[in-house]
C-alpha positions, 0 to 999 in steps of 0.5 A, spaced: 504 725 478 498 722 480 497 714 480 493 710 475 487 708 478 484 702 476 479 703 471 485 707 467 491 702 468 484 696 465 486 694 458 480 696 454 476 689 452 472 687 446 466 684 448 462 680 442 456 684 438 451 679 442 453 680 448 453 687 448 446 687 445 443 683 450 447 689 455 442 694 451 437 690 453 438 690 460 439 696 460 433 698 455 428 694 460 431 697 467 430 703 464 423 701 462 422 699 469 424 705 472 420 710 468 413 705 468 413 704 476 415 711 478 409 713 473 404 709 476 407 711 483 406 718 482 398 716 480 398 713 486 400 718 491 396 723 489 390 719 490 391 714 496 398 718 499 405 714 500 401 708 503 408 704 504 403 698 507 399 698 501 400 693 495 400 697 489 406 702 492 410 696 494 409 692 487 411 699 483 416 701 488 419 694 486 419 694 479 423 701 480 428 697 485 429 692 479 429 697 474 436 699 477 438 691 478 437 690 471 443 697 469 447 694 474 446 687 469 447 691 464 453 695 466 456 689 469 456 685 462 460 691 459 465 691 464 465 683 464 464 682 472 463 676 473 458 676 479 454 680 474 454 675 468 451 669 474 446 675 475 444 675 468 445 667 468 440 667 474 435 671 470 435 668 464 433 661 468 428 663 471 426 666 465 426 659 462 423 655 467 418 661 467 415 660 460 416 653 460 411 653 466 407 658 462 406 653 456 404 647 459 399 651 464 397 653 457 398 647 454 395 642 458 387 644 459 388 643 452 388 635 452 382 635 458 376 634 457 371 641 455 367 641 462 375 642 466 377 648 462 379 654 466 377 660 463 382 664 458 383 670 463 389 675 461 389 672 453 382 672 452 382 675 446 388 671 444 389 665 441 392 659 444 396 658 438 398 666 438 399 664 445 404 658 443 407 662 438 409 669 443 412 662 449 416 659 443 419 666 440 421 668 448 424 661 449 428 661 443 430 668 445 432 666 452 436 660 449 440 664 445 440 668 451 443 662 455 448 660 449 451 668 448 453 668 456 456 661 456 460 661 451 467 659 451 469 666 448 465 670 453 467 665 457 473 667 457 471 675 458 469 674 465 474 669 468 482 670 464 485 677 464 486 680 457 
């Protein structure tokens, strides 16, 4: 007879529909990561060769590297660890400071005068009320973010045995 490891001997717990869906999420974006910067790496090394000192190469091996951090988020939140659950907390607050930062950097040359606008750049074919319109939809869903992984319940998930 054999011993129970402790993924066995673990009572299986039912995590909320949120949380699970922002596991998906996680999960959906570290795949996303991965694909997109080995697609751009194998665009790469046929033209210039693995350069590990060339920018490009090191920001798309980078995104594939965070592209397996956030799996790890993802995995982490369905087995309710909680060194995972601080990882998804940290992501989140910098994702707001993030937009929050980018508003008022899109909202401030608004209340200069004309002649010290800076150019529009990446959005310029955009508005700058489309522009509020996209920062508040992730706001919002950074917040319902934050509030999902704070709360009692979920909470209580990740720091009490079932």
């Amino acid at each position: 007879m054999r011993p129970m490891s402790n993924t066995q001997n673990m009572q299986k717990r039912k995590i909320p529909l949120a949380l699970s869906v922002i596991s998906y999420l996680y999960f959906l974006i570290g795949i996303w990561n991965l694909a997109f910067g080995g697609f751009l790496i194998s665009l790469v090394i046929p033209t210039k060769g693995l350069d590990l000192t060339d920018f490009n190469t090191i920001y798309f091996a980078s995104l594939m590297m965070f592209g397996l951090l956030l799996i790890g988020v993802s995995r982490g939140l369905r087995r309710c660890s909680r060194g995972w659950r601080t990882c998804a907390l940290i992501f989140t607050w910098i994702g707001l400071l993030g937009i929050i930062s980018d508003g008022y950097k899109r909202l401030a040359p608004q209340l200069q005068p004309v002649s010290h606008k800076p150019i529009a750049g990446l959005f310029a074919g955009l508005s700058t009320q489309n522009i509020i319109l996209l920062l508040v939809c992730a706001l919002l869903f950074q917040l319902w973010q934050l509030r999902v992984l704070t709360r009692v319940d979920v909470h209580d998930l990740f720091y009490h045995k079932p």
